[in-house]
C-alpha positions as CSV (number, residue, x, y, z in Angstrom):
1,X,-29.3,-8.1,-37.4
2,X,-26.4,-9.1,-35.5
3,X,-22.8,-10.7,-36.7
4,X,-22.3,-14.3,-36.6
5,X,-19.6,-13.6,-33.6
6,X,-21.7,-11.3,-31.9
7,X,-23.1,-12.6,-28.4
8,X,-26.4,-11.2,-27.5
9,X,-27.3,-10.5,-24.3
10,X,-28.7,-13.8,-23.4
11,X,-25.7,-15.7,-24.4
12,X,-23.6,-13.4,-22.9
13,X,-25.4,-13.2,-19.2
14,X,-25.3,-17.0,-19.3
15,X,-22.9,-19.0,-16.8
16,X,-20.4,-20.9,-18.3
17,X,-20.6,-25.0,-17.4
18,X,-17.9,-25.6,-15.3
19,X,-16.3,-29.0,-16.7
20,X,-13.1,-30.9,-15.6
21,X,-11.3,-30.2,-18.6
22,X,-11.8,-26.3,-17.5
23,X,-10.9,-26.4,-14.4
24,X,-7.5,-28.7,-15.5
25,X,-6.7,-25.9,-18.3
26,X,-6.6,-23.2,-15.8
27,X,-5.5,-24.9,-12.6
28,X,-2.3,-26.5,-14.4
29,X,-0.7,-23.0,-14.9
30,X,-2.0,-21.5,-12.0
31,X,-0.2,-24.5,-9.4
32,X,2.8,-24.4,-12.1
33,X,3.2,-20.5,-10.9
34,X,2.3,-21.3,-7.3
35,X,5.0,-24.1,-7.0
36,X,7.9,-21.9,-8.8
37,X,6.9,-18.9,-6.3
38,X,6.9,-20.9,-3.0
39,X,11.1,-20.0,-2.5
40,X,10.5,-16.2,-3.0
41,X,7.2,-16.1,-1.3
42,X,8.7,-17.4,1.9
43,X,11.6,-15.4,1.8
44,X,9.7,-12.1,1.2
45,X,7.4,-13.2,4.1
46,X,9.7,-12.8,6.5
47,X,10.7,-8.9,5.0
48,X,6.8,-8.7,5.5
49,X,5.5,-9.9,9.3
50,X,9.0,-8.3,11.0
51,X,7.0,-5.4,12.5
52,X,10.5,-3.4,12.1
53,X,10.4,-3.5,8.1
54,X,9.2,-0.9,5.8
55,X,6.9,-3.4,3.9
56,X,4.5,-4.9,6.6
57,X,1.6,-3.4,4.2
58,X,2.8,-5.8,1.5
59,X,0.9,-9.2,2.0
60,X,-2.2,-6.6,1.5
61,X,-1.3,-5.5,-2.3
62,X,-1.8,-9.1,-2.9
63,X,-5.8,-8.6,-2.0
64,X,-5.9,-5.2,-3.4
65,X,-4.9,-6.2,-7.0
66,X,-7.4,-8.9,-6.9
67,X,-10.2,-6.9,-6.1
68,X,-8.9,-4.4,-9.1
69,X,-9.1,-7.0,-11.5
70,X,-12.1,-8.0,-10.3
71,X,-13.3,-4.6,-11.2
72,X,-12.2,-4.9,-14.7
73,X,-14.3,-8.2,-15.0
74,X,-16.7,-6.5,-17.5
75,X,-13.8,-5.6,-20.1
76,X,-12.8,-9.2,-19.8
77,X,-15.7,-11.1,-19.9
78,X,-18.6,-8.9,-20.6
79,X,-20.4,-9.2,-17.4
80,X,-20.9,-6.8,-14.8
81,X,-18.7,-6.8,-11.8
82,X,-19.1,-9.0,-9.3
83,X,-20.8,-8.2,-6.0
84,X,-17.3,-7.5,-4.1
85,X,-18.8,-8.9,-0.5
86,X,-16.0,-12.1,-0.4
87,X,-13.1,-9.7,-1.5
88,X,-14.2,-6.9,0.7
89,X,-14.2,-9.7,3.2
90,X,-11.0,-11.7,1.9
91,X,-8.9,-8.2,2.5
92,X,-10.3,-7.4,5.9
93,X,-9.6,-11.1,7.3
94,X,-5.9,-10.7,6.3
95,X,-5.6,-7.2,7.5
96,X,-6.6,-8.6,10.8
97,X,-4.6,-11.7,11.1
98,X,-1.7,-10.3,9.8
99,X,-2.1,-7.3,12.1
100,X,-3.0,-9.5,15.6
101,X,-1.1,-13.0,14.8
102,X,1.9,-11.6,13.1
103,X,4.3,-13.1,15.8
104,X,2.5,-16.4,15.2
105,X,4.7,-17.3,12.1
106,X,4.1,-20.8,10.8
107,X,0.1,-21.0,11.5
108,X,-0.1,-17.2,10.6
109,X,1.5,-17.9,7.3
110,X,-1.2,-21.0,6.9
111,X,-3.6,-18.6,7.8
112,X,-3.0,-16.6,4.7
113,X,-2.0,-18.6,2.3
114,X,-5.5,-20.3,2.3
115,X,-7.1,-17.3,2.5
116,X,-5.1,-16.0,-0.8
117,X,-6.0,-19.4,-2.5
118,X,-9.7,-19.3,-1.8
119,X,-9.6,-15.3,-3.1
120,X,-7.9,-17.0,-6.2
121,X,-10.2,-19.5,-6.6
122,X,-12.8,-16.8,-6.4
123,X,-11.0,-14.5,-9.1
124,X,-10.6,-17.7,-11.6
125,X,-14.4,-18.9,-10.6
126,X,-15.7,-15.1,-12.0
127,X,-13.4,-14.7,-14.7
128,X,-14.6,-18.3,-16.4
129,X,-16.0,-17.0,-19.2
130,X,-12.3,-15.1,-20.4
131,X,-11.4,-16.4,-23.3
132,X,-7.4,-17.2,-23.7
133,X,-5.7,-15.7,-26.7
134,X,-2.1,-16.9,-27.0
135,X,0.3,-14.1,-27.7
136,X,3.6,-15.8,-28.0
137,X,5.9,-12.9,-27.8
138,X,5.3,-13.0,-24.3
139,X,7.4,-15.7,-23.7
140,X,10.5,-13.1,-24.4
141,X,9.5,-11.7,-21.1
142,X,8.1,-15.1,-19.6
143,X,11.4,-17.1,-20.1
144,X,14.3,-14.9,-18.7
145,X,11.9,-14.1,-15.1
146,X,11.8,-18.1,-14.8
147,X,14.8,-18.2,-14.9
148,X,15.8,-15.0,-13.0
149,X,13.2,-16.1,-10.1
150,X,15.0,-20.2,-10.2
151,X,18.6,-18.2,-9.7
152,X,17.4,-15.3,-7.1
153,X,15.0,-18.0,-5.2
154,X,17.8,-21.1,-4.8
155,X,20.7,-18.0,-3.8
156,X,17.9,-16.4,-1.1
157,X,17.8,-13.0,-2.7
158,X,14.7,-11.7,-1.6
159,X,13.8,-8.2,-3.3
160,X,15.4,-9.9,-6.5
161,X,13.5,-13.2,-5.8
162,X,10.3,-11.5,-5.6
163,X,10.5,-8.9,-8.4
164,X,10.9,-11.9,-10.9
165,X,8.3,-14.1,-9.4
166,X,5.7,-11.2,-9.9
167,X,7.2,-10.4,-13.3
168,X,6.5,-14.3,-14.3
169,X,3.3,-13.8,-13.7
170,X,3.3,-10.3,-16.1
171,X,4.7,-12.6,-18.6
172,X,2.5,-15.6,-18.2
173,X,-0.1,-13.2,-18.5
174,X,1.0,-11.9,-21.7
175,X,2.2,-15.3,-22.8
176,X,-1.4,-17.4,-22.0
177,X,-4.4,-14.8,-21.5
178,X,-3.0,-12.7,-24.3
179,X,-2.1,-8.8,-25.1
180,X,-5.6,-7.4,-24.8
181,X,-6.4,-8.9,-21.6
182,X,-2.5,-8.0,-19.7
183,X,-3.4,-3.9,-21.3
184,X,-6.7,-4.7,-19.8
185,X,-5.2,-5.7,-16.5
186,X,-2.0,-3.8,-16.5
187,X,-2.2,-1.6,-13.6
188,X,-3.3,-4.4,-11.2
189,X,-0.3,-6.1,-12.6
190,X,2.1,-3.1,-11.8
191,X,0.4,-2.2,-8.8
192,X,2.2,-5.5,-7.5
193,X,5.3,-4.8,-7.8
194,X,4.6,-2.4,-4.9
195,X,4.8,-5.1,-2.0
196,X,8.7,-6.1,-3.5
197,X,10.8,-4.7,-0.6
198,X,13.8,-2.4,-1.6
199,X,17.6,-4.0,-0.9
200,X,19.0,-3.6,2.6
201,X,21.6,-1.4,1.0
202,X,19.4,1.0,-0.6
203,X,17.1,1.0,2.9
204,X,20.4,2.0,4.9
205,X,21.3,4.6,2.2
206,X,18.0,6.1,2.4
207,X,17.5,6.2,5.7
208,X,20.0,8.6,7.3
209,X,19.6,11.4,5.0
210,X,15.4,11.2,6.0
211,X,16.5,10.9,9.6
212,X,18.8,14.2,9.3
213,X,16.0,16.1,7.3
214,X,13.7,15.4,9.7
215,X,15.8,16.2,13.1
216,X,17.2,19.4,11.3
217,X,13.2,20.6,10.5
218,X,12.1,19.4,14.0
219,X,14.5,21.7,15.6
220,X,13.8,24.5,13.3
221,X,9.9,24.5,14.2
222,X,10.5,24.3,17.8
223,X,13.0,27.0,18.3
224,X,10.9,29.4,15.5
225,X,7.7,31.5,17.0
226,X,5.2,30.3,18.4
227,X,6.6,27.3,20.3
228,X,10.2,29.1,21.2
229,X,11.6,25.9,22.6
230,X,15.2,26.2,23.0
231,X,16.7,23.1,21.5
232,X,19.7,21.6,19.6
233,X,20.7,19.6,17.1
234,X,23.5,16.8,18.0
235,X,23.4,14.5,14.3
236,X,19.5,13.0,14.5
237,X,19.2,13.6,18.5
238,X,17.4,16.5,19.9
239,X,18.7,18.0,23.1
240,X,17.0,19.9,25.7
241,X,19.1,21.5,27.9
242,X,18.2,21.4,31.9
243,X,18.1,24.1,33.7
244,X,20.6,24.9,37.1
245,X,20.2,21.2,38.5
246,X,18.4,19.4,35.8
247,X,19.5,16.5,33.8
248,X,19.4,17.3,29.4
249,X,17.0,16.0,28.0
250,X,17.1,14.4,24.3
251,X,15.1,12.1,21.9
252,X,16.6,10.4,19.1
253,X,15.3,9.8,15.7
254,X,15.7,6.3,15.3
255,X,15.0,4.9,11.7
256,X,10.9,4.0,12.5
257,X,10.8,7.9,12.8
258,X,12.8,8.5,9.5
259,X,9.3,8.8,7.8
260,X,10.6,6.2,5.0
261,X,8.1,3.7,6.2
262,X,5.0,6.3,6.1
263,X,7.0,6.9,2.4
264,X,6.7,3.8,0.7
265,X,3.7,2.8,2.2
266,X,1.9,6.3,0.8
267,X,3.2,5.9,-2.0
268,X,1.4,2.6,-2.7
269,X,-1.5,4.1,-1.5
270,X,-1.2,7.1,-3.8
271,X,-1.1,5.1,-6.9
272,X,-3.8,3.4,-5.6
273,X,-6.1,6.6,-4.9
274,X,-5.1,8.4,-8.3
275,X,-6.3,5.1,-10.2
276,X,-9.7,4.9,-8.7
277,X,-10.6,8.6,-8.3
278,X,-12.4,10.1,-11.6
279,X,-10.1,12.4,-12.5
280,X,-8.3,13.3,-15.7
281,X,-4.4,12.1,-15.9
282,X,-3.0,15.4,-14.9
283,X,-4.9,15.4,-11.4
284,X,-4.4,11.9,-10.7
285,X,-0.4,12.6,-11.6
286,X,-1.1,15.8,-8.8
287,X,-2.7,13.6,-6.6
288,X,0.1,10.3,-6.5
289,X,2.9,13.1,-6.4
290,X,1.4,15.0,-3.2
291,X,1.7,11.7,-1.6
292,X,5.6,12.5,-1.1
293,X,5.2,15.6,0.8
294,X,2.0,14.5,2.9
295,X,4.6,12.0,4.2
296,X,7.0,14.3,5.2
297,X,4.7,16.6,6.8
298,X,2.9,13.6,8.7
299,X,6.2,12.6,9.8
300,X,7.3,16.2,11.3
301,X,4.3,16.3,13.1
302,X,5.0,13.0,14.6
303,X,8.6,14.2,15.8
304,X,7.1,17.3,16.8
305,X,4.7,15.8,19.1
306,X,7.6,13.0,20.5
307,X,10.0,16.3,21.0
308,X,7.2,17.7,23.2
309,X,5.9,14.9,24.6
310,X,10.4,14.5,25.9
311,X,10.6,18.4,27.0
312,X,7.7,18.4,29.0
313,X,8.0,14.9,30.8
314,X,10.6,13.0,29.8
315,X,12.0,10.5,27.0
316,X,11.0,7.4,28.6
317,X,7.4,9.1,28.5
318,X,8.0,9.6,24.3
319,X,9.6,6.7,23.5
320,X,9.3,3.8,26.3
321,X,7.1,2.6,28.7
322,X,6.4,5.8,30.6
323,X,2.7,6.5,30.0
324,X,2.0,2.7,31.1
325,X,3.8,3.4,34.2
326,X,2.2,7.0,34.8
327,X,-1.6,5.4,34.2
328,X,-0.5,2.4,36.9
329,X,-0.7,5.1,39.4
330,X,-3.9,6.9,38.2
331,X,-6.9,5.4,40.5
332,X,-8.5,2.3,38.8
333,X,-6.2,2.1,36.4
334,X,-4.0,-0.6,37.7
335,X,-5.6,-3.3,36.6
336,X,-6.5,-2.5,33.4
337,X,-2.7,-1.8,32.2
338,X,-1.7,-5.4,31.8
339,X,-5.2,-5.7,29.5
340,X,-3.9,-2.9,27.7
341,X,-0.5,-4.2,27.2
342,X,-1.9,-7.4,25.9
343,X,-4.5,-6.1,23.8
344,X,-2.0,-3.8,22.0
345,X,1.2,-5.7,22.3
346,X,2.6,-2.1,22.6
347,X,6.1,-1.2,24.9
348,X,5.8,2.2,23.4
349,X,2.2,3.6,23.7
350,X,3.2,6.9,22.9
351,X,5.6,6.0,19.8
352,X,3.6,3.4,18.2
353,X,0.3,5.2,18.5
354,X,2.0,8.2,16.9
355,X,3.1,6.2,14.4
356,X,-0.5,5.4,13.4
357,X,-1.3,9.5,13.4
358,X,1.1,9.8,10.6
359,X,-1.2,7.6,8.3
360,X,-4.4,9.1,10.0
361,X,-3.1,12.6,8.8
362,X,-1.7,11.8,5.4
363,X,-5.1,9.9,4.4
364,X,-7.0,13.1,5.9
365,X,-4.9,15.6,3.4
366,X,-4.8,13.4,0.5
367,X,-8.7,13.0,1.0
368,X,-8.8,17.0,1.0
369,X,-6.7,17.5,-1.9
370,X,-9.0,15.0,-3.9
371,X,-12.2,16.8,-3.1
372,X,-10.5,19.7,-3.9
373,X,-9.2,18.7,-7.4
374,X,-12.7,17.1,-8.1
375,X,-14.1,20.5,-7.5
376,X,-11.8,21.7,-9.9
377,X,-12.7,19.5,-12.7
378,X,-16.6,19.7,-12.2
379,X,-16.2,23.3,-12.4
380,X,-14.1,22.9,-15.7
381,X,-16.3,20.9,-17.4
382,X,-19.5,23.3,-16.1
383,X,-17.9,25.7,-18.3
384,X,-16.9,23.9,-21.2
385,X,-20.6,23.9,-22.4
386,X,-21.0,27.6,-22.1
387,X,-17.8,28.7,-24.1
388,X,-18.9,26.4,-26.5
389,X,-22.3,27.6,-27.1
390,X,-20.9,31.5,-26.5
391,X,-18.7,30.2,-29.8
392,X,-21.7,28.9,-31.6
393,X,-23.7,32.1,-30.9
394,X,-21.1,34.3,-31.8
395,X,-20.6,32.3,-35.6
396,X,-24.6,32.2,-36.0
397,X,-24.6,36.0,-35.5
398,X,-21.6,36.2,-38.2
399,X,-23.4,34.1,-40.8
């Protein structure tokens, strides 16, 4: 016999009727947040769509942490998780019209704030049945982020700005839905804080002692065996001296090639991989912390590439225009390099698409690694069983 409190399954499965009171009870707090996170969400816009920023991946963690606590509906509610088709389709829209119509601000932001409210609207509509419960020690963290996110919005501070408007909404969850339901939710919660951008300060400070590493290494691999380039280092350019009657050659590292980009982007991704794999804490710790040297390593190779790509034509080749110029003089390919041009809005074929191999070989290792540590564990757990029952023999032969 069941308890009093205890839904069955019938009860449970069944929709909640959707009545105005509802919908005023959740959409009240939900505009209230919206309206107090307008001032930081423009400023941190702009951080996001210039193409030259270390966070254009940020308007995407917005999508991502939807679809994650859309995945923890069950623990919430009771019911299974939803059939993730409008999410899958909600994150894929904004991927492409943040990626083609970036330089379109004012209808590209349009653009994506209605797609984020209708993938709201789509979180609230399957989390109905979630049941509030009040915890009002939340307003100790609820309280001082209002007022943090009123001071940093109205003085334009936008990694300050932002960091309290996403911790308002830690605390309102806390504050509203309860503690059970933020613990439920927690890493969807942290997860986006991921998409604040770091101070310009700390970005500058950063970024020379990467851009050093990397020259230094880059020179190191090409004048070791096998490649036996002779090269130099002159701070974070790479010279190539000519030989009798030819002009040096160099290529600088410029901050894009500092690898602190293909860092904090990785890094977001790492945490995101670890959560979903099934693996035990300790492999999912190995897994997030390997992100940091896959980004390094993708990032050499990258320079590498751009160093060879200078020696053996030239730097307007590695880092300009060259190859559009060279394939204007390849038969039939004249017409189709404007097309190119447009479809790719890239000066820098060579550089940009370079810049996409660093992520194409990062993902590929940490892939690698997590098959590999998944081997691991299966393999553990195939010989738990059989130590166990080599124990168990060995006391029944004892008794």
């Amino acid at each position: 016999m069941s308890e009093p409190n205890e839904l069955t399954v019938s009860e449970l499965l069944e929709p909640k009727p959707i009545t105005l009171g509802w919908v005023l009870r959740v959409a009240a707090p939900i505009l209230f947040l919206a309206a107090l996170a307008t001032e930081p969400f423009w400023l941190v816009w702009f951080r996001w769509i210039d193409q030259e920023d270390y966070y254009t991946h940020g308007p995407l963690i917005l999508f991502v942490s939807m679809y994650l606590v859309l995945r923890k509906r069950k623990q919430l509610t009771g019911e299974p998780a939803p059939e993730m088709g409008p999410v899958y389709a909600g994150a894929i829209g904004a991927g492409v019209l943040y990626f083609v119509f970036s330089d379109l601000h004012w209808p590209m932001r349009a653009l994506f704030v209605l797609l984020a409210a209708a993938s709201t609207i789509y979180l609230v509509y399957q989390l109905r049945r979630l049941k509030p419960e009040p915890w009002k020690p939340g307003l100790l963290l609820l309280l001082p982020a209002l007022l943090g996110c009123a001071i940093a919005g109205s003085h334009e501070i936008v990694s300050v700005g932002w960091f309290f408007a996403l911790l308002v909404i830690v605390g309102f969850c806390l504050y509203y839905l309860g503690k059970r339901v933020s613990i439920v939710i927690a890493f969807p919660l942290l997860f986006l804080f991921t998409s604040v951008p770091l101070p310009e300060f700390a970005v500058q400070r950063a970024t020379m002692p990467l851009k050093m590493f990397a020259t230094s290494n880059t020179v190191t691999i090409l004048t070791s065996r096998p490649i036996g380039i002779y090269c130099e280092q002159n701070g974070t350019t790479i010279q190539f001296p000519g030989r009798a009657g030819e002009k040096t050659k160099d290529v600088t590292v410029g901050a894009p090639c500092s690898g602190l980009r293909s860092l904090i982007a990785l890094i977001a991704f790492g945490l995101l991989f670890g959560y979903i794999t099934p693996l035990s804490r300790a492999k999912k710790c190995i897994l997030f912390l390997a992100t940091i040297p896959a980004s390094f390593i993708a990032n050499l190779i990258r320079i590498l590439i751009l160093a060879l790509v200078t020696y053996h034509w030239d730097n307007n080749m590695a880092t300009g225009d060259g190859l559009w110029r060279s394939m204007e003089s390849w038969p039939g390919f004249s017409g189709l390099v404007p097309s190119l041009q447009r479809l790719t809005k890239s000066t820098e074929p060579v550089h940009d698409s370079t810049g996409i191999l660093i992520f194409l070989i990062a993902f590929i290792g940490l892939f690698a690694l997590e098959r590999l540590l998944s081997r691991v564990e299966a393999r553990q757990y195939r010989d738990r069983p059989r130590e166990d029952g080599d124990a168990a023999a060995t006391e029944a032969a004892h008794v």
